[in-house]
C-alpha positions as CSV (number, residue, x, y, z in Angstrom):
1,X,104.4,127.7,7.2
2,X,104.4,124.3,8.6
3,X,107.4,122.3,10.0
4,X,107.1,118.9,9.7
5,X,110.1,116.8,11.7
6,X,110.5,112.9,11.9
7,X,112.0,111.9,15.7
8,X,113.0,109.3,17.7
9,X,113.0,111.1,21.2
10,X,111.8,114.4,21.9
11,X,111.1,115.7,25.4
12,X,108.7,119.0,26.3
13,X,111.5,120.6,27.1
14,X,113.3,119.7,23.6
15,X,110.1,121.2,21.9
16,X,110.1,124.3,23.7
17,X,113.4,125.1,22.2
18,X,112.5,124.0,18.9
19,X,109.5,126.4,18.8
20,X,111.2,129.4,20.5
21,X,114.2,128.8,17.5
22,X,111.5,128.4,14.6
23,X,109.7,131.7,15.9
24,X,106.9,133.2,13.4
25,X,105.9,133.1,9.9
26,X,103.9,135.7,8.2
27,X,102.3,133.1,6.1
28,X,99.1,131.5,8.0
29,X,98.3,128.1,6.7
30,X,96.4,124.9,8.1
31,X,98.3,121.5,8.7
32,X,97.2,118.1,8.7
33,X,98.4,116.0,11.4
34,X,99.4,112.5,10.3
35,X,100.8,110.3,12.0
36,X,104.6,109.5,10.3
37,X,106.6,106.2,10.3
38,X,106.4,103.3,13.0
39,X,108.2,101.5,15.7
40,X,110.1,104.2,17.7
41,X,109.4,107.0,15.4
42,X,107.2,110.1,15.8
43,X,105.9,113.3,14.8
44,X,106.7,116.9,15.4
45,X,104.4,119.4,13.7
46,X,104.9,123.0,14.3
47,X,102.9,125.9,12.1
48,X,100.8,128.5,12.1
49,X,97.4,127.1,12.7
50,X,97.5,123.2,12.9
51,X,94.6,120.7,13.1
52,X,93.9,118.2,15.7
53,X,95.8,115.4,15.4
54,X,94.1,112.1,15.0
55,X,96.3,110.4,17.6
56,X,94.8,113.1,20.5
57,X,92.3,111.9,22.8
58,X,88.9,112.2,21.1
59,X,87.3,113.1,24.2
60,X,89.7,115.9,25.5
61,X,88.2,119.1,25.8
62,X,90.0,122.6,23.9
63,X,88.9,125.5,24.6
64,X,87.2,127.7,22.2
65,X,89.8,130.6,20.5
66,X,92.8,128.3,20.8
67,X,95.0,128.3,17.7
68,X,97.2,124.9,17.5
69,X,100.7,125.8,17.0
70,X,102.6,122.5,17.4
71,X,101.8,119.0,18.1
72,X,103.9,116.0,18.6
73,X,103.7,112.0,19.2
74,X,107.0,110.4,20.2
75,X,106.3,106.6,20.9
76,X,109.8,105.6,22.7
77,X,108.8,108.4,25.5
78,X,105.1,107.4,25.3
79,X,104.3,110.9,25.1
80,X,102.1,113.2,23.3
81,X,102.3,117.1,23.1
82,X,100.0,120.0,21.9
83,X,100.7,123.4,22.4
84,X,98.7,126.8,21.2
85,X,97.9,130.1,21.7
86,X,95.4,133.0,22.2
87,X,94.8,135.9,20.7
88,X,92.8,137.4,24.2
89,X,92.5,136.1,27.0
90,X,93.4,135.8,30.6
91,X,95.6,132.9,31.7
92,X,94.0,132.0,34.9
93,X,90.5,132.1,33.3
94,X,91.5,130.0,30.6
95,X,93.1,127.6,33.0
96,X,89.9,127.0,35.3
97,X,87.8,126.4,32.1
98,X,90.5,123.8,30.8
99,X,90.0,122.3,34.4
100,X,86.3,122.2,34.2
101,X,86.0,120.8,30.4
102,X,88.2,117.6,31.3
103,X,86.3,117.3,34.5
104,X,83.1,117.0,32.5
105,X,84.3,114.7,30.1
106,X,85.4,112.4,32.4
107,X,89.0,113.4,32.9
108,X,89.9,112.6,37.3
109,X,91.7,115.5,38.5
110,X,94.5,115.0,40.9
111,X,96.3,118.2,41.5
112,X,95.6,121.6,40.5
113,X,98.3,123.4,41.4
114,X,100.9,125.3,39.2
115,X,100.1,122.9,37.0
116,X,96.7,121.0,36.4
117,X,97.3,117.0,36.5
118,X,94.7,114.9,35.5
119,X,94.2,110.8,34.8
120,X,91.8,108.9,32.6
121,X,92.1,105.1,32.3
122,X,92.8,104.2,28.9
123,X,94.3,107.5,27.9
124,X,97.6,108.1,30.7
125,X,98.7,111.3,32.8
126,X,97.8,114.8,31.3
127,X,99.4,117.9,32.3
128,X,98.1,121.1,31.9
129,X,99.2,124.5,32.3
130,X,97.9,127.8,30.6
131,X,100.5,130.8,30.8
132,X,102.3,133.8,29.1
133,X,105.4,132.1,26.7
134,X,107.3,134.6,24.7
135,X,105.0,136.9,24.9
136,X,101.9,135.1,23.9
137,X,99.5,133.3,26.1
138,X,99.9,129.9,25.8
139,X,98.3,126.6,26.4
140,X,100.5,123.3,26.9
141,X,99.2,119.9,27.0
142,X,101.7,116.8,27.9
143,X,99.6,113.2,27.8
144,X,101.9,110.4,29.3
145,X,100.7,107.5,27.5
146,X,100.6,105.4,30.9
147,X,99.1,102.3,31.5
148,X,96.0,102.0,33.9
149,X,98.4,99.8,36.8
150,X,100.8,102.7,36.7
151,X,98.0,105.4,37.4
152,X,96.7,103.3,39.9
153,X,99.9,103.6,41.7
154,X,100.0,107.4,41.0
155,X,96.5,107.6,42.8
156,X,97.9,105.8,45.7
157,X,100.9,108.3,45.6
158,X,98.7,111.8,45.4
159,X,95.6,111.1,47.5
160,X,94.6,112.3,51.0
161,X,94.6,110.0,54.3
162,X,91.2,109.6,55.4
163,X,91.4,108.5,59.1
164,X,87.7,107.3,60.0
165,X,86.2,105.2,63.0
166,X,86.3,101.3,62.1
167,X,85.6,98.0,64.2
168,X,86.9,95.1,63.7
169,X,86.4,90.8,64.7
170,X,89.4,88.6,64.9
171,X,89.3,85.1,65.1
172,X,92.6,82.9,66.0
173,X,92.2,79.0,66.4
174,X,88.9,79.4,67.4
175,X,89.3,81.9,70.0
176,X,87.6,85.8,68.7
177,X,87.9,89.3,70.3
178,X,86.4,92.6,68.9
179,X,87.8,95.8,68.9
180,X,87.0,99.3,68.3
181,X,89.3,101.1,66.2
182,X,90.7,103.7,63.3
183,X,91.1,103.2,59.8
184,X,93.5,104.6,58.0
185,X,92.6,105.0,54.0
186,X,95.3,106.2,51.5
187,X,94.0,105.1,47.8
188,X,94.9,101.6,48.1
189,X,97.1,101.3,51.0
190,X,94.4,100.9,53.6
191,X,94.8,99.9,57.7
192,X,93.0,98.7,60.9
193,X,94.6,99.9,63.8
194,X,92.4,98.6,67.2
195,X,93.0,101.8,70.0
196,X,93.8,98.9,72.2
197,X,96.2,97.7,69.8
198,X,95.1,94.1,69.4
199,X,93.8,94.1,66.4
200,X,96.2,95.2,63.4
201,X,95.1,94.7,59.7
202,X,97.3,96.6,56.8
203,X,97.4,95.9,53.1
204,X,98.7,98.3,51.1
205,X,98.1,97.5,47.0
206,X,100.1,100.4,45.5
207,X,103.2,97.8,46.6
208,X,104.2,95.2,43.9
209,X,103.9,92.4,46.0
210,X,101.5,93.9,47.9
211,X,102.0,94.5,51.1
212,X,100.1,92.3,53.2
213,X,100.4,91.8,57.5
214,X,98.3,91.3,60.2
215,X,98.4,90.9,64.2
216,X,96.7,90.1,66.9
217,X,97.0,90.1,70.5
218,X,95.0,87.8,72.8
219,X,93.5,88.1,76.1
220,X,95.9,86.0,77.6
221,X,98.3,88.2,76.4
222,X,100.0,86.0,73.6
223,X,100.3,87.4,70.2
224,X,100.0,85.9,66.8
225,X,101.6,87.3,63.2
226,X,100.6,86.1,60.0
227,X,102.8,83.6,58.6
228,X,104.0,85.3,55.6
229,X,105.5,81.2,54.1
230,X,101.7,80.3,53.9
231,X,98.6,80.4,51.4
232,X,96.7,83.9,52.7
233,X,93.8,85.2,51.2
234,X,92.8,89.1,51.4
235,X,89.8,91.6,50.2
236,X,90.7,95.2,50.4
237,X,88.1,98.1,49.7
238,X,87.3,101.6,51.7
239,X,84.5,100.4,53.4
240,X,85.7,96.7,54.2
241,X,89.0,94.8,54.8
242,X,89.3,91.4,55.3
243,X,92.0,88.3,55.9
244,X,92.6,85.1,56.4
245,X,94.9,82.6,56.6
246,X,97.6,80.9,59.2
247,X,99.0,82.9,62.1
248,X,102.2,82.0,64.3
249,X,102.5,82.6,67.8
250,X,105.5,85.1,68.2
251,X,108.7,84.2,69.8
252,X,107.0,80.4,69.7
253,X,107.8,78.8,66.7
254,X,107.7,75.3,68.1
255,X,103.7,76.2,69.0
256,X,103.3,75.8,65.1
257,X,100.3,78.0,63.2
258,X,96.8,78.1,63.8
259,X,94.1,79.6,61.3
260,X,92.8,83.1,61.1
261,X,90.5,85.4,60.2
262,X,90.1,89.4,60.4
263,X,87.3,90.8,59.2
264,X,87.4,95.1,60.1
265,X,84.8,97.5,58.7
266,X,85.4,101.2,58.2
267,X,82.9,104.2,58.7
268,X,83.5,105.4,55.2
């Protein structure tokens, strides 16, 4: 038997309950999955062996032996659900092979924990997670519909510092300096720190403005900050970061600005 529901806001917790009340049917039948209404409406399809719903990534992987029990597509969430289960199985094994099927299609994986969390541009945040659910073992699949600027930031969020030698060449009204240095790389918040701390360089991306500052400290012993009020430019990747624009002498405002440039390469 197949239950077919029409909804404007479900959450995974939400269809948990709804498939623990439904329970069983001694009847085993195939479902289409069709996408219902528009706008903020949805679908919530729970049977006894579903198909593959059209609106599910084409490219995610299923393993082999998994029967579809109940998928859904709620549009004001931006979420999309599958759930299934196994005849055999063991939950762990299932789990790594789910892992390495999204891996080879293309899926990034982030964390792998309880939980497997994954990202693919264009499709959003998947979770993962293959257990035993009221006595079955079961497979549960939650795809945030995200955009690709919000799993950007997610990446920034999740990934590892990477601390790595750098060098870096400042230039202040025509005067330069060179320094040896760290740099410190965290998906796309990434800084040059000088040992000798005259050079600093940090932009961090994930920030919205980004986050953008700079310093550096002279041989005479004067120091200059970027002046945030004017035109900067900026070029941020693991391997390079570089800046320019107008620098202020600090605690001397009535020095005015003078032009700058940082250029600091990192042994990625």
């Amino acid at each position: 038997m197949i239950w077919r529901y029409r909804i404007r806001a479900v959450t995974t917790v939400a269809l948990l309950l709804v498939l623990a009340a439904c329970g069983g049917s001694d009847e085993e039948s195939s479902g289409e999955a069709s996408t219902t209404g528009g706008g903020d409406d949805g679908e919530f399809l729970v049977g006894g062996d579903l198909d593959r719903p059209d609106y599910f990534p084409s490219d995610f992987y299923l393993p082999a032996g998994l029967t579809i029990k109940s998928v859904s597509q709620n549009p004001s969430s931006e979420m999309i659900s599958l759930s299934g289960t196994f005849e055999s199985g063991d939950a762990a094994a299932i789990q790594a092979d789910m892992v390495a099927g999204l891996q080879a299609a293309g899926y990034e994986l982030l964390s792998s924990d309880d939980m497997a969390v994954f990202v693919r541009n264009g499709v959003g945040r998947v979770r993962v997670r293959t257990s035993e659910f009221l006595g079955e073992l079961t497979l549960s699949v939650d795809i945030d519909t995200w955009t690709d600027e919000q799993l950007d930031e997610l990446r920034g969020l999740v990934a590892e510092e990477v601390v790595v030698p750098g060098r870096a060449t400042a230039e202040v009204g025509g005067e330069s300096l060179e320094a040896e240095g760290e740099c410190r790389l965290k998906g796309s918040r990434r800084f040059f720190l000088s040992d000798d701390v005259t050079i600093t360089l940090q932009i961090d991306e994930s920030q919205d403005p980004v986050l953008f500052y700079a310093d550096v400290t002279m041989p005479d012993g004067k120091v200059f900050i970027i002046d945030a009020s004017a035109e900067s430019q900026y070029d941020s990747t693991p391997e390079r970061l570089s800046a320019s624009g107008q620098m202020a002498e600090n605690y001397n405002e009535a020095a005015g600005t003078l032009p700058f440039a940082i250029t600091a390469t990192c042994d990625v």
